[in-house]
mmCIF file of the N, C-alpha and C atoms, coordinates in Angstrom:
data_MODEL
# 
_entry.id   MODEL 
# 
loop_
_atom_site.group_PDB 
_atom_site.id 
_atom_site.type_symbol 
_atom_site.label_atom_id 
_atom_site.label_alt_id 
_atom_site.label_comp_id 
_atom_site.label_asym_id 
_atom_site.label_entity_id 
_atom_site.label_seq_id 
_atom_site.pdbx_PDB_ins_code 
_atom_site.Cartn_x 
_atom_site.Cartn_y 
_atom_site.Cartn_z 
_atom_site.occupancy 
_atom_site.B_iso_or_equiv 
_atom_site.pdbx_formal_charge 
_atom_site.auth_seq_id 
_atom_site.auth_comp_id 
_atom_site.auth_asym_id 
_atom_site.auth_atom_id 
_atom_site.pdbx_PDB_model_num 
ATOM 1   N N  . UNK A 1 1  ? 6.162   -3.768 7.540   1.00 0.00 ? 1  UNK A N  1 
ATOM 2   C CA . UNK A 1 1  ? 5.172   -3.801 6.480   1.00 0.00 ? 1  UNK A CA 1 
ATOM 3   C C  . UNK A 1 1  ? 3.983   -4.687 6.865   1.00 0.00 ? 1  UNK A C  1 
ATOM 4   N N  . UNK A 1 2  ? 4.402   -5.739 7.641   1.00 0.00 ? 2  UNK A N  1 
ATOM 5   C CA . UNK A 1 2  ? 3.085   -6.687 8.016   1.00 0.00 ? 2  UNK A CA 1 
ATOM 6   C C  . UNK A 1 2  ? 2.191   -6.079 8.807   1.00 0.00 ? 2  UNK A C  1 
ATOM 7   N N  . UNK A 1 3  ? 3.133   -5.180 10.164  1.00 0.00 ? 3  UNK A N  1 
ATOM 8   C CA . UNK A 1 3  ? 1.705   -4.444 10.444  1.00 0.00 ? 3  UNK A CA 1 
ATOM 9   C C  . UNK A 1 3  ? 1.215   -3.268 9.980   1.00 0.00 ? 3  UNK A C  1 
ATOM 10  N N  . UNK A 1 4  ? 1.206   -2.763 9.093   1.00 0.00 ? 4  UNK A N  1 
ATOM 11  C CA . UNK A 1 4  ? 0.846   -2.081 8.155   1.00 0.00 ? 4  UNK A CA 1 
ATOM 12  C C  . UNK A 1 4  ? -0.530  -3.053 7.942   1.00 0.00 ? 4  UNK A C  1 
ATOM 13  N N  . UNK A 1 5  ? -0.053  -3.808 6.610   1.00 0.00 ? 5  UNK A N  1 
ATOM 14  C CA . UNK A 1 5  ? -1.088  -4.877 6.419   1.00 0.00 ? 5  UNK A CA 1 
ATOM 15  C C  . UNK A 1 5  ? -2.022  -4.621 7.331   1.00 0.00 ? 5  UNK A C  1 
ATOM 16  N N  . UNK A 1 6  ? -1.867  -6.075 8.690   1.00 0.00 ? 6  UNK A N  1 
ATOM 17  C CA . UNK A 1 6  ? -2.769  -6.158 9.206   1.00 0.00 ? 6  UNK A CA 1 
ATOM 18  C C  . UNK A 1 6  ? -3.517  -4.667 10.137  1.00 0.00 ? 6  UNK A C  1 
ATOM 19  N N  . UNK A 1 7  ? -3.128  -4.051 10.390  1.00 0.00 ? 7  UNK A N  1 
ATOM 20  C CA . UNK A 1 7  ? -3.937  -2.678 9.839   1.00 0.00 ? 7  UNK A CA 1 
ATOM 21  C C  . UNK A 1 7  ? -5.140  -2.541 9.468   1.00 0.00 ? 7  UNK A C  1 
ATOM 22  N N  . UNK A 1 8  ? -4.346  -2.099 8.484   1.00 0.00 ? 8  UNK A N  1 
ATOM 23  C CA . UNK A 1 8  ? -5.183  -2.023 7.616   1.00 0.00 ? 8  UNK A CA 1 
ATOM 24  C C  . UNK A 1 8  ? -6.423  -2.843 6.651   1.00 0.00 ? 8  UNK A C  1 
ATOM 25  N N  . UNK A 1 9  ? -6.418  -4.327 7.223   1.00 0.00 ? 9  UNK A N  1 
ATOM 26  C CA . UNK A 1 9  ? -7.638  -5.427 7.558   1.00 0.00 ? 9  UNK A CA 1 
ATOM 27  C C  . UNK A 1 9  ? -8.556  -5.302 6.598   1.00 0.00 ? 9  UNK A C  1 
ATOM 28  N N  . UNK A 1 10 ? -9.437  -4.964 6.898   1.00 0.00 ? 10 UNK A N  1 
ATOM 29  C CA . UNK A 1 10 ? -10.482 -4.758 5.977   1.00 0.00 ? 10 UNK A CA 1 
ATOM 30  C C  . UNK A 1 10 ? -11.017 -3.440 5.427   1.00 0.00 ? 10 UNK A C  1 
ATOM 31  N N  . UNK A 1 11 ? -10.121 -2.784 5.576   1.00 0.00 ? 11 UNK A N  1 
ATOM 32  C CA . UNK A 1 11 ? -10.063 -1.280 4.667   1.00 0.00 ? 11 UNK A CA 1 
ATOM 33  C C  . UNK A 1 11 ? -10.623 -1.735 2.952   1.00 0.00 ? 11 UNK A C  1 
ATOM 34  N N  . UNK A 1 12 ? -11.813 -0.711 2.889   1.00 0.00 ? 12 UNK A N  1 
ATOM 35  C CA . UNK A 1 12 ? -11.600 -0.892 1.349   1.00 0.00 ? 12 UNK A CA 1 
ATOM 36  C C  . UNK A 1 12 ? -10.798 -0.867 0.523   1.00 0.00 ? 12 UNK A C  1 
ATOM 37  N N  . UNK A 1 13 ? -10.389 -1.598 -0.880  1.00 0.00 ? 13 UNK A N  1 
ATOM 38  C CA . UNK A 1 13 ? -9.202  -1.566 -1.731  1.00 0.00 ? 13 UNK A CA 1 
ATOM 39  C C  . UNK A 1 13 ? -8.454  -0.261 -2.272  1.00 0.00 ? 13 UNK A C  1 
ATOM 40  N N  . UNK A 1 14 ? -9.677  0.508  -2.347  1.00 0.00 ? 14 UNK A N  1 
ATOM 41  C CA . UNK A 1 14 ? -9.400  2.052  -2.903  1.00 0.00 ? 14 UNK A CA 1 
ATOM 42  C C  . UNK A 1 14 ? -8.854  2.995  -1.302  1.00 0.00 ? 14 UNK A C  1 
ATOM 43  N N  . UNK A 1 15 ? -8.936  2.722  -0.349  1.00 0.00 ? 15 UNK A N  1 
ATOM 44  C CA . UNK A 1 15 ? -8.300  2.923  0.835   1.00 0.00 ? 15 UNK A CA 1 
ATOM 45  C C  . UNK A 1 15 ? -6.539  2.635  0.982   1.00 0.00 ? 15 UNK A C  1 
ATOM 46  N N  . UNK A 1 16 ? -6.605  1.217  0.457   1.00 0.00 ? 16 UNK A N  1 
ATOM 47  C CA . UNK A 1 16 ? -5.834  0.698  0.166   1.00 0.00 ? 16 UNK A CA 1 
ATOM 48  C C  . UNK A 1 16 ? -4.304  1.156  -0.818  1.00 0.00 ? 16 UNK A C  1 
ATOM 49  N N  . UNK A 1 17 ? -4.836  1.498  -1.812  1.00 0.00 ? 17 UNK A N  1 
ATOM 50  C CA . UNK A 1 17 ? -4.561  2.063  -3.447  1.00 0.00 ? 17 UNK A CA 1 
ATOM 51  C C  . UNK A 1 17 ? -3.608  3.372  -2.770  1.00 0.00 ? 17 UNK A C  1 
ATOM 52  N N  . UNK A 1 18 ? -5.197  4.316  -1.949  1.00 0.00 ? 18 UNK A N  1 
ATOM 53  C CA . UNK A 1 18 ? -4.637  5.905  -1.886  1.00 0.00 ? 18 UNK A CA 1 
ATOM 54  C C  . UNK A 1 18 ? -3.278  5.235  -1.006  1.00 0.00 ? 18 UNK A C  1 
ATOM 55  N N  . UNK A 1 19 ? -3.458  4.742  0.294   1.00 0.00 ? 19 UNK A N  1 
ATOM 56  C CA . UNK A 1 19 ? -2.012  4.587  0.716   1.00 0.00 ? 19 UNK A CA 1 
ATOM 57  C C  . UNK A 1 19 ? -0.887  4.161  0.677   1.00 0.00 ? 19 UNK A C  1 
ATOM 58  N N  . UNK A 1 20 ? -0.991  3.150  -0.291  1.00 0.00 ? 20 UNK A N  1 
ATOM 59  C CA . UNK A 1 20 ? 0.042   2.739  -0.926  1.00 0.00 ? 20 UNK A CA 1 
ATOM 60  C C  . UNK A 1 20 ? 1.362   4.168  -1.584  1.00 0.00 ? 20 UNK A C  1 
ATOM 61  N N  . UNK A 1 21 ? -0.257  4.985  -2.579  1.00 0.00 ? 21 UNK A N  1 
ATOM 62  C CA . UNK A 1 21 ? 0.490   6.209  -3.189  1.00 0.00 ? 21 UNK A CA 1 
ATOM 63  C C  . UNK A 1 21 ? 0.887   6.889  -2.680  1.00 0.00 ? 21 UNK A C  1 
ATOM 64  N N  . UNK A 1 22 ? 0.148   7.136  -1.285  1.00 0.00 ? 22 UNK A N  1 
ATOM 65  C CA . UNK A 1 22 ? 0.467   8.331  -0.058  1.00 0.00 ? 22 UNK A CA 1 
ATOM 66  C C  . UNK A 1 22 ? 2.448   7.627  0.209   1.00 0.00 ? 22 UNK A C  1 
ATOM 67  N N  . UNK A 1 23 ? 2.145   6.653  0.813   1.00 0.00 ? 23 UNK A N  1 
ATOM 68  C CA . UNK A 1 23 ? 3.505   5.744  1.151   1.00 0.00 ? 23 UNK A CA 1 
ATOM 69  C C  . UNK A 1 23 ? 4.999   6.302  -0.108  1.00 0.00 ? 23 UNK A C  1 
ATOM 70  N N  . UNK A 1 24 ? 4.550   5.654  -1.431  1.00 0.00 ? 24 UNK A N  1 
ATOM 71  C CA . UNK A 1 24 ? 4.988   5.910  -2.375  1.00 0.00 ? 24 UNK A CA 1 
ATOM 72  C C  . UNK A 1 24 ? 6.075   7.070  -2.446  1.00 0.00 ? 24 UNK A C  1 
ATOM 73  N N  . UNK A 1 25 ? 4.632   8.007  -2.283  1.00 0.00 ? 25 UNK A N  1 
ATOM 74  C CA . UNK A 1 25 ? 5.543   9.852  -2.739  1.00 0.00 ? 25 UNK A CA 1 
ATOM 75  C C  . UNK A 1 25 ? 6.239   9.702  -1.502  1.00 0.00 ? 25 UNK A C  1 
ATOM 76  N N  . UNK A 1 26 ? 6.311   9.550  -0.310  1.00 0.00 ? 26 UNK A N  1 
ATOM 77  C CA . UNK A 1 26 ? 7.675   9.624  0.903   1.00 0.00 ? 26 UNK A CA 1 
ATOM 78  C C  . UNK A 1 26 ? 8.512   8.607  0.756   1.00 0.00 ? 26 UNK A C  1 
ATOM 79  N N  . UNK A 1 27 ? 8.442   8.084  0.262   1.00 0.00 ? 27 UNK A N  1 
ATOM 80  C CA . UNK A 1 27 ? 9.811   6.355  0.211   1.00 0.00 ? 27 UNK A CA 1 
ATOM 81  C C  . UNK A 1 27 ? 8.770   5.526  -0.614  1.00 0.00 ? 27 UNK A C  1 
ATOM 82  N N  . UNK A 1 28 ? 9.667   5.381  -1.917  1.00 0.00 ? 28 UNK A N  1 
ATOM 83  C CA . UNK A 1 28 ? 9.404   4.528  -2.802  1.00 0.00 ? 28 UNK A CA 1 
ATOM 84  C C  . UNK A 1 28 ? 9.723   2.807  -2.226  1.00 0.00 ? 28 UNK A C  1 
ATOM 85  N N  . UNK A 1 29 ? 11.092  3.084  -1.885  1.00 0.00 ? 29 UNK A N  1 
ATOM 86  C CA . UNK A 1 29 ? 10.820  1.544  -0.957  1.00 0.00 ? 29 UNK A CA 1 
ATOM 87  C C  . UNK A 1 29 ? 10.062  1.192  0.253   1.00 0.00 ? 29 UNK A C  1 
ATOM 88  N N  . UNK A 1 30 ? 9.605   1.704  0.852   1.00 0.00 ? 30 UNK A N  1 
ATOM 89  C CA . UNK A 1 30 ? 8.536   1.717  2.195   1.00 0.00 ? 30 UNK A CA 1 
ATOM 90  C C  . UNK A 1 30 ? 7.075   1.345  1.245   1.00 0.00 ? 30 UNK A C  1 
ATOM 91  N N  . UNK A 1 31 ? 6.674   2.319  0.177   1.00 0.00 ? 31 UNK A N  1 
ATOM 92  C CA . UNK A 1 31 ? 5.353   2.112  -0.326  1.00 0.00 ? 31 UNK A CA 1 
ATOM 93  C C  . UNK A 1 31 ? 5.397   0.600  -0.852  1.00 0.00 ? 31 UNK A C  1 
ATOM 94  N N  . UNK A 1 32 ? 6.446   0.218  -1.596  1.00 0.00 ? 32 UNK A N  1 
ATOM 95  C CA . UNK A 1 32 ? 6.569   -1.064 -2.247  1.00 0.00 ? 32 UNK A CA 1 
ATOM 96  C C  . UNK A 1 32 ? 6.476   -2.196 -1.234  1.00 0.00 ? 32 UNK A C  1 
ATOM 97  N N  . UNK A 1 33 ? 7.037   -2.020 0.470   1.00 0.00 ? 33 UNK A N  1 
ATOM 98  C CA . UNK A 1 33 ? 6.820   -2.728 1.081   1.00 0.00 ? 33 UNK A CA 1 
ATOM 99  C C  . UNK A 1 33 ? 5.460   -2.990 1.475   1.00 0.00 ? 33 UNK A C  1 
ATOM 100 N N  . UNK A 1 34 ? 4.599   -1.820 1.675   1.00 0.00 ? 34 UNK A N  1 
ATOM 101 C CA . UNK A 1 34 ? 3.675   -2.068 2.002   1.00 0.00 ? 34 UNK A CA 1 
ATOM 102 C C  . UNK A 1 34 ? 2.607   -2.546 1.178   1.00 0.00 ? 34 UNK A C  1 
ATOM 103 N N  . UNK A 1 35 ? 3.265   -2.399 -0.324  1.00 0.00 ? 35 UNK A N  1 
ATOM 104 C CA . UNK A 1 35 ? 2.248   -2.819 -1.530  1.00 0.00 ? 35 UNK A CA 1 
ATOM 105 C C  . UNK A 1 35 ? 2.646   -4.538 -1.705  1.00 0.00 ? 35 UNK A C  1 
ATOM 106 N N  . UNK A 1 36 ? 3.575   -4.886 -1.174  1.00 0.00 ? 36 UNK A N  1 
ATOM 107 C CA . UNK A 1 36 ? 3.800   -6.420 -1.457  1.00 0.00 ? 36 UNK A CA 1 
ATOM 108 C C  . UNK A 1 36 ? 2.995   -7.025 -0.146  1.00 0.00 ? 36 UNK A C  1 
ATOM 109 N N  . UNK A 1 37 ? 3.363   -6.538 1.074   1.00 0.00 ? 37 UNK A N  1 
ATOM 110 C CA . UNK A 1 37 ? 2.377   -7.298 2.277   1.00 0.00 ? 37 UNK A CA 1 
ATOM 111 C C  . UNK A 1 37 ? 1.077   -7.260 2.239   1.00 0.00 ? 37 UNK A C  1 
ATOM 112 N N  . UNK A 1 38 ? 0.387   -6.180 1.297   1.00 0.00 ? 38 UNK A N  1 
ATOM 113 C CA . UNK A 1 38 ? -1.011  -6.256 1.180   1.00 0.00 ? 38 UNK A CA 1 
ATOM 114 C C  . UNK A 1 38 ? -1.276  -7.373 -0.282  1.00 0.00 ? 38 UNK A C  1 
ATOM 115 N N  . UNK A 1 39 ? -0.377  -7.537 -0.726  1.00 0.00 ? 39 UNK A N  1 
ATOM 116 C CA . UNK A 1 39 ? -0.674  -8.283 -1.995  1.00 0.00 ? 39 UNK A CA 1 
ATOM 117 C C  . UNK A 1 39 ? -1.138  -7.809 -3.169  1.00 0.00 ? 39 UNK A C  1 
ATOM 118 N N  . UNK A 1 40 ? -0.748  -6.407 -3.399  1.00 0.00 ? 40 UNK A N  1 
ATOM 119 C CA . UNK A 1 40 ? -1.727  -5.579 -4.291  1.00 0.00 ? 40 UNK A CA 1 
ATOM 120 C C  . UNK A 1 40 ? -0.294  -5.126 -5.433  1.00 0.00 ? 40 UNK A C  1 
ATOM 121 N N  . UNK A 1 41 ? -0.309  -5.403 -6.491  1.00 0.00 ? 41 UNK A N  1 
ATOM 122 C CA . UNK A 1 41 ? 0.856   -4.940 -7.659  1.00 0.00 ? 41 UNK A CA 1 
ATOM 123 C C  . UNK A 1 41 ? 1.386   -3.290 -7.684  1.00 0.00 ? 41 UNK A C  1 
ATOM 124 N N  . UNK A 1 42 ? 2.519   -2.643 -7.832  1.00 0.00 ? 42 UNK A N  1 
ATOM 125 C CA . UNK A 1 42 ? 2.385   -1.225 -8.045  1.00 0.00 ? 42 UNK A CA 1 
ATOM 126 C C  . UNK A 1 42 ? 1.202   -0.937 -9.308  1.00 0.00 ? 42 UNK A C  1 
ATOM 127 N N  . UNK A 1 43 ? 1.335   -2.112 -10.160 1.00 0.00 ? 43 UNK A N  1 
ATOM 128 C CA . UNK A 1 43 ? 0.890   -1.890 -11.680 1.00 0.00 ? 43 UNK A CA 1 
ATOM 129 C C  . UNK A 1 43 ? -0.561  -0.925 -11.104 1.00 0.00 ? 43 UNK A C  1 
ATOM 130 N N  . UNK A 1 44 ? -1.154  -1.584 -10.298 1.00 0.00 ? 44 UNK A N  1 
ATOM 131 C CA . UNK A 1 44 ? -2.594  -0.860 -9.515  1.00 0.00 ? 44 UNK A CA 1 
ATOM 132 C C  . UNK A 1 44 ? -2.509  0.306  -8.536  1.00 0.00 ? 44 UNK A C  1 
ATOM 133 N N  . UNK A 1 45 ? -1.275  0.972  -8.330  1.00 0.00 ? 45 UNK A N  1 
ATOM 134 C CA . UNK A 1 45 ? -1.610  2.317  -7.783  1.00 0.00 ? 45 UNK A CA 1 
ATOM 135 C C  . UNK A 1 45 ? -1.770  3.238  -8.430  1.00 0.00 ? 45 UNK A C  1 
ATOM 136 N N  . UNK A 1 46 ? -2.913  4.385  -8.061  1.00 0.00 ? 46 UNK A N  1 
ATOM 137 C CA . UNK A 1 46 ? -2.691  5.122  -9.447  1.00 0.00 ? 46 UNK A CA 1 
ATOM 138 C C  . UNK A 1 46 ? -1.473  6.504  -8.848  1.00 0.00 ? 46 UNK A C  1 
ATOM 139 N N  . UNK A 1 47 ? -0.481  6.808  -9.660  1.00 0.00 ? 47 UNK A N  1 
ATOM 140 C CA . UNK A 1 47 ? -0.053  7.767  -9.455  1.00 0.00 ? 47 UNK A CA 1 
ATOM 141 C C  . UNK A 1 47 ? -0.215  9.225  -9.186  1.00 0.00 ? 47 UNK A C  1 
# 
């Protein structure tokens, strides 16, 4: 998940958001990992 993160660096937030959701719909636990190393809540992905 961290390199995910760093990655993804300075990607805009809404960059951010879509992949989280992209992540999400294939493994709900993979997206969540990658939504906690970026620091960003699920509450903010949009489905």
């Amino acid at each position: 998940f961290e390199n995910t993160a760093r990655a993804m660096g300075d990607a805009p937030r809404e960059i951010k958001l879509r992949h989280i959701g992209n992540c999400m719909k294939a493994d709900p636990a993979y997206g969540k990992g990658v939504a906690d190393a970026l620091g960003i809540p699920l509450s903010e992905v949009p489905k």
